[in-house]
C-alpha positions in Angstrom: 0.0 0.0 0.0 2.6 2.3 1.1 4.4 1.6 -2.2 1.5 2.2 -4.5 1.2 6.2 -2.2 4.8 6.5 -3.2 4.4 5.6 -6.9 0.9 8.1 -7.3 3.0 10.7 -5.1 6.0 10.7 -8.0 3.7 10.6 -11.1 2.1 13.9 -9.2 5.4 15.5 -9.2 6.0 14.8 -12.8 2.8 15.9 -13.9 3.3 19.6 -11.9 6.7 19.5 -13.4 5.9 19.5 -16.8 3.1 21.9 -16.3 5.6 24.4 -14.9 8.3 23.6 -17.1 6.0 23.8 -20.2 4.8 27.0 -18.7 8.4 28.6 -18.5 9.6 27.5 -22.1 6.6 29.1 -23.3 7.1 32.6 -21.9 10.7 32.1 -22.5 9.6 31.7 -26.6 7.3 34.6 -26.3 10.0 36.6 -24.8 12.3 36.0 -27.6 9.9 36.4 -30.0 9.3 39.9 -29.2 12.5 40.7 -28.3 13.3 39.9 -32.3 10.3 41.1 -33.6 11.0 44.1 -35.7 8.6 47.4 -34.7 5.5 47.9 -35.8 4.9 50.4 -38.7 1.6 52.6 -39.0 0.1 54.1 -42.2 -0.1 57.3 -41.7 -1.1 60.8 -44.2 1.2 63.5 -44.1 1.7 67.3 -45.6 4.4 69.5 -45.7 4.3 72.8 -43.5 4.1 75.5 -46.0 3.4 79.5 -45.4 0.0 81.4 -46.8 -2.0 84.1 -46.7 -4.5 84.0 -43.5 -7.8 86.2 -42.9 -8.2 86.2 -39.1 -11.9 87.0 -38.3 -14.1 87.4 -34.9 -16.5 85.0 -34.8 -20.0 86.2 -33.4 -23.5 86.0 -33.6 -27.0 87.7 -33.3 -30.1 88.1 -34.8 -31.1 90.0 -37.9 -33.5 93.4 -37.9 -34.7 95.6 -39.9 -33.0 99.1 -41.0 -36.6 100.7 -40.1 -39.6 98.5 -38.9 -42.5 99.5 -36.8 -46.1 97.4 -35.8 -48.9 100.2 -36.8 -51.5 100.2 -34.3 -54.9 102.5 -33.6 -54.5 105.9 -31.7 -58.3 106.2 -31.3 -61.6 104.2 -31.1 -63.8 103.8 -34.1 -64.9 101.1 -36.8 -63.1 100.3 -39.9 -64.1 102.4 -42.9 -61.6 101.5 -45.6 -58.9 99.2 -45.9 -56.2 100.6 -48.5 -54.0 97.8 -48.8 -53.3 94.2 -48.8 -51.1 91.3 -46.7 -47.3 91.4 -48.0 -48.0 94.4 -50.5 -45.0 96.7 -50.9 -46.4 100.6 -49.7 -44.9 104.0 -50.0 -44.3 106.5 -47.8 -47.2 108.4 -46.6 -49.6 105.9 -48.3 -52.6 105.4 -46.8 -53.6 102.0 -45.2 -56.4 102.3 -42.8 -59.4 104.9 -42.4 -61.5 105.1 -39.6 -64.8 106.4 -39.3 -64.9 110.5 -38.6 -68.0 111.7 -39.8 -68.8 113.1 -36.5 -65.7 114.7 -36.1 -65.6 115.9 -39.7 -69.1 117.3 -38.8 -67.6 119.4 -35.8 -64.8 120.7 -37.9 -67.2 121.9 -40.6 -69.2 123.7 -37.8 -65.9 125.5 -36.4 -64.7 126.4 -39.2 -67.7 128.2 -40.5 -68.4 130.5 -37.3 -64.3 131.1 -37.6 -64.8 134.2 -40.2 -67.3 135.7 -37.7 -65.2 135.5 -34.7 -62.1 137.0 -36.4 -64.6 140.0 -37.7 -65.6 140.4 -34.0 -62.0 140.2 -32.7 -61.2 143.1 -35.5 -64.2 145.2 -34.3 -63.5 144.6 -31.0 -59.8 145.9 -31.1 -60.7 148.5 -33.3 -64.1 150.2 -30.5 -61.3 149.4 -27.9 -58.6 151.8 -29.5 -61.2 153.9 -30.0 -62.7 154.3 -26.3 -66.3 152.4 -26.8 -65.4 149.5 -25.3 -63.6 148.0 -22.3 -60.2 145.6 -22.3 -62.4 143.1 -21.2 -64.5 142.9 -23.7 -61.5 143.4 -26.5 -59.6 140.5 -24.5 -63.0 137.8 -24.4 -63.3 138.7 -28.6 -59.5 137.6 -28.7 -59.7 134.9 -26.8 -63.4 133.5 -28.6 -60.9 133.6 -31.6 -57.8 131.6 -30.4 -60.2 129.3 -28.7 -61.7 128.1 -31.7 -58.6 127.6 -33.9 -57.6 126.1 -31.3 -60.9 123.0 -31.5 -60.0 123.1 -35.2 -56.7 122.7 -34.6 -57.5 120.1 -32.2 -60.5 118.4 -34.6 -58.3 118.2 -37.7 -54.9 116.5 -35.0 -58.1 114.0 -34.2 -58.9 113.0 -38.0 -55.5 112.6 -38.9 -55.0 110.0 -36.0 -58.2 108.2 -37.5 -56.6 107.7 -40.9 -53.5 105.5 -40.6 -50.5 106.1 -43.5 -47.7 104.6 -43.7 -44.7 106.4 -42.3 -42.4 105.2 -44.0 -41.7 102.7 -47.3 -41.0 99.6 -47.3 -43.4 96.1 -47.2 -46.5 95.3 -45.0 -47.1 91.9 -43.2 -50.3 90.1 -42.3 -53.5 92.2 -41.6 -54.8 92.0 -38.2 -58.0 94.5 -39.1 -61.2 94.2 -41.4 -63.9 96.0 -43.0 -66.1 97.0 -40.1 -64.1 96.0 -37.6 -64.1 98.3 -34.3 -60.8 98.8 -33.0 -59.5 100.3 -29.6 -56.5 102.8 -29.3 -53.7 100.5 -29.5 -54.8 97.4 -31.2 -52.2 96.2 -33.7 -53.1 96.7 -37.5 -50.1 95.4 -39.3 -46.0 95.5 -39.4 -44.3 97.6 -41.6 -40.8 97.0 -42.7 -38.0 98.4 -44.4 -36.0 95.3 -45.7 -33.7 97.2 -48.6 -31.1 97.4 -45.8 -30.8 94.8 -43.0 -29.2 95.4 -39.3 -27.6 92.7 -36.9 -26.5 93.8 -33.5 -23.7 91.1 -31.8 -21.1 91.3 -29.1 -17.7 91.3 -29.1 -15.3 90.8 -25.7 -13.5 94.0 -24.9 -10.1 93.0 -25.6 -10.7 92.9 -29.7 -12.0 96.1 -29.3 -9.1 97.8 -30.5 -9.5 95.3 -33.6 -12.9 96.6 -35.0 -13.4 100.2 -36.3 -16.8 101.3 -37.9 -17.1 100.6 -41.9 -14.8 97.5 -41.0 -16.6 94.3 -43.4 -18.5 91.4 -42.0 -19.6 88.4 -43.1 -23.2 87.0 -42.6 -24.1 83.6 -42.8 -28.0 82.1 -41.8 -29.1 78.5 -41.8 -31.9 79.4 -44.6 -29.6 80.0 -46.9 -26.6 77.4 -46.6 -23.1 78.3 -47.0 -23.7 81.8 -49.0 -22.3 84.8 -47.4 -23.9 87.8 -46.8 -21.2 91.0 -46.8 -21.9 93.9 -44.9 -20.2 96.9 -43.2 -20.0 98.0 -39.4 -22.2 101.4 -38.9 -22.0 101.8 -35.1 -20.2 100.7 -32.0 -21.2 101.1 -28.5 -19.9 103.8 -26.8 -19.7 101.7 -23.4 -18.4 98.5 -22.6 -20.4 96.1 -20.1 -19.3 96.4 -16.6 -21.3 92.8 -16.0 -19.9 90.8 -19.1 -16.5 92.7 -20.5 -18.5 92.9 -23.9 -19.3 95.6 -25.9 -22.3 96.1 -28.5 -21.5 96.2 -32.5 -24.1 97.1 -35.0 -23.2 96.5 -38.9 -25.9 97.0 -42.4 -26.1 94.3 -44.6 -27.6 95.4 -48.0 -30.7 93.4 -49.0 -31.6 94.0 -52.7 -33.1 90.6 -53.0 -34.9 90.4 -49.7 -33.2 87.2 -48.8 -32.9 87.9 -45.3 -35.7 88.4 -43.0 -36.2 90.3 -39.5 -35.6 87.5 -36.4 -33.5 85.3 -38.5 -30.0 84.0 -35.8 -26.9 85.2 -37.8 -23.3 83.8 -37.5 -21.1 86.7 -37.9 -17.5 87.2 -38.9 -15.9 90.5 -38.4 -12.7 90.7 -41.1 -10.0 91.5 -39.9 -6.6 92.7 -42.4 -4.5 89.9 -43.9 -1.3 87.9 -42.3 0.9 86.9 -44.8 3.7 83.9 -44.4 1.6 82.2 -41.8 1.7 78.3 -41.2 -2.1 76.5 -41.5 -2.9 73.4 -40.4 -5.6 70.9 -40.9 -7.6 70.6 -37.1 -7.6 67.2 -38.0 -3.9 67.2 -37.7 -3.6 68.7 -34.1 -4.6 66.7 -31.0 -6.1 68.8 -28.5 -5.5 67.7 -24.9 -6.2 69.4 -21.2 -2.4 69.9 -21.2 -2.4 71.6 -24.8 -1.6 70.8 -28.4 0.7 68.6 -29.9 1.2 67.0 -33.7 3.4 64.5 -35.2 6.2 65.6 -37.2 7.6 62.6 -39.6 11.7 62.4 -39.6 13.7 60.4 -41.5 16.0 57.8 -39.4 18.1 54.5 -39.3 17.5 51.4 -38.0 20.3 49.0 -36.0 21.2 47.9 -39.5 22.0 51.3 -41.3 18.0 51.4 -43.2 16.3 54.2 -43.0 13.1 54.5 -41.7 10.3 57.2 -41.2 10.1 57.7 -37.3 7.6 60.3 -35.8 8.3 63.1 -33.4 6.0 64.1 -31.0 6.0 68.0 -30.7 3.9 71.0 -28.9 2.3 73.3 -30.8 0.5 76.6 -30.3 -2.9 77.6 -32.3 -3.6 81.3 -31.8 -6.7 80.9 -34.0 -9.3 78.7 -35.5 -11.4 78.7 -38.5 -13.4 75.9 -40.4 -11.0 73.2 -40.9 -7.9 75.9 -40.5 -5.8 76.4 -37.3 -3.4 79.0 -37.4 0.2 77.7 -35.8 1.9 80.7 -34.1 5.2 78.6 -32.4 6.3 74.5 -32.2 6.7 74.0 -36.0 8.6 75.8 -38.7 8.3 75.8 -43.0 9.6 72.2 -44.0 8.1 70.2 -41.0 6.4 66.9 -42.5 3.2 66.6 -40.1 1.1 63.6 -40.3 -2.5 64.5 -40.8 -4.7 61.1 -40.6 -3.8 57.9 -38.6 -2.2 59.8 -35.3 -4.4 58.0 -33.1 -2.4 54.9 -33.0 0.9 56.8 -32.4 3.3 57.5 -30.3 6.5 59.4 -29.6 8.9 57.2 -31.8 6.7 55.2 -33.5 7.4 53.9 -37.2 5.2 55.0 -39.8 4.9 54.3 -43.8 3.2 57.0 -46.3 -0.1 56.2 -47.9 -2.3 58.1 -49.8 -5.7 58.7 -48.6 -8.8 61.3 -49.9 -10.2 61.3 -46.2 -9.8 64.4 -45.7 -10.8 65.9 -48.7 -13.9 68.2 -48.2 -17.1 66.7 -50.4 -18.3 69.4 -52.8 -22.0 68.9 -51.3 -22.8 66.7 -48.1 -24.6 63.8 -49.2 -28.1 64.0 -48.2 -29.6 60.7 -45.6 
């Protein structure tokens, strides 16, 4: 019995022994296999850092208005008489839009003005007897004052049939009616809005410190969502005298010309103040950049050697500073000079030293129109 133990005891020994020993030779293999196992290489895109022209702009936004736009409303009570125009029709200036109804008013101003010749003869004869002696001041000053008292009610009749008939104070293009035939109205219900849309206004903000960057007559470019990727050019007209104590912004107002009435009042704007030209100025594709929390940093290719004398392309990774941003564009103020190779496509998978080989890839290449889902 004793024997048999001794015989199961040494088979268990050999069988743990060979586990282990099988274990080690396998790690040992792996070990020298990637000991002698040459470096990975990585496909990667790459450009060469050239110089170009730059246009830095100031990004802002606001919402469009018009140059002149007003919402015509009653200034007295009455019912609708005639309606002079239509929903959307273009009106000039002074044109008339809305009458109310003023026949009793027009009644009373007929009745004042034809006792007004009397009263000015009785004023006359009344000055005259005064300078004369037949009659008392008084009596001279109640003719003078019949007489300014009743220009004074025409004065005041005619002020009161001019607010009944609505005109339009200015030319440009109505919107929807709000009023009908018949209709009685109340001092300040709403009639319809009047616009001048030839010239369009947007108001935006821009931080105090680029203040000194902006100057009135300075372009701008407008873009809106209704209308895609075409820019709308305008100039600065006014810029607020006062910055805000509460946000370190200050207020901008520019006139964008609108000959084909593309743009309408309320519309949100994305605005670009232009600012003068850099020239010699390296630009890089944002694709190329990694952005990190502890800053920027791209991948510049160099040529090196391997143990055996080959060369090989090797990357570097370096810091880079972007000053500015636009579209696709960053502008590189310090970490990379003219000549730098930079790769632009397949940096994910690299690191500082790691072996890459050229390909050629349209990625990158803008689509001329976004296809459509």
């Amino acid at each position: 019995m004793k024997k048999w133990f001794a015989w199961m005891f040494v088979v268990v020994i050999l069988l743990l022994g060979s586990v282990i020993g099988f274990n080690l030779f396998k790690a040992h293999m792996i070990e020298d296999f990637l000991a002698n196992r040459p470096p990975p290489t990585f496909p990667v895109t790459t450009m060469m850092v050239s110089t170009s022209e730059y246009v830095p702009r100031i990004n802002a936004f606001g919402f469009i208005e018009p140059y002149r736009g007003v919402t015509l409303a009653a200034e007295e009570s009455g019912t609708v008489k005639a309606l002079s125009f239509e929903s959307g029709q273009t009106v000039g200036e002074g044109q008339l839009l809305v009458s109310l109804d003023s026949e009793v008013e027009a009644a009373n101003l007929a009745a004042s003005e034809a006792v007004l010749p009397a009263t000015q003869k009785q004023m006359d004869r009344m000055v005259r007897l005064y300078k004369q002696g037949s009659v008392s001041e008084g009596e001279k000053d109640k003719a003078v004052a019949d007489l300014l008292t009743l220009k004074a009610q025409i004065r005041s009749l005619t002020a009161t049939i001019d607010r009944r008939t609505i005109e339009a104070p200015f030319a440009g293009q109505v919107g929807l009616r709000n009023v009908y035939m018949g209709q009685y109205l109340q001092p300040g219900n709403e009639i319809v809005r009047l616009e001048d849309t030839s010239t369009m206004r947007i108001r935006f903000t821009v931080p105090q410190n680029d203040l000194n960057r902006i100057h009135v007559k300075q372009a701008v470019h407008v873009n809106v969502d209704a209308h895609g990727d075409e820019i709308f050019q305008g100039i600065i007209t006014a810029i607020e005298p006062a910055v805000s104590y509460q946000s370190g912004v200050v207020q901008v107002q520019a006139d964008i010309p609108n000959d084909d009435g593309d743009l309408r009042s309320g519309m949100f704007a994305r605005v670009q103040v232009i600012l003068p030209t850099l020239t010699d100025q390296l630009l890089l594709p944002q694709s190329a950049i990694n952005f990190t929390l502890y800053g920027e940093n791209v991948f510049v290719v160099e040529q090196t050697k391997d143990d055996a004398g080959n060369e090989q392309l090797q990357v570097k990774q370096t810091t880079v500073s972007v000053s500015e941003r636009h579209g696709n564009l960053a502008l590189i103020s310090s970490g990379l000079k003219e000549g730098d190779e930079v790769v632009t496509s397949g940096q994910i998978r690299l690191s500082n030293g790691s072996l890459v080989r050229l390909v050629e890839s349209n990625a990158l290449i803008e689509p001329d129109s976004v296809p459509r889902l």
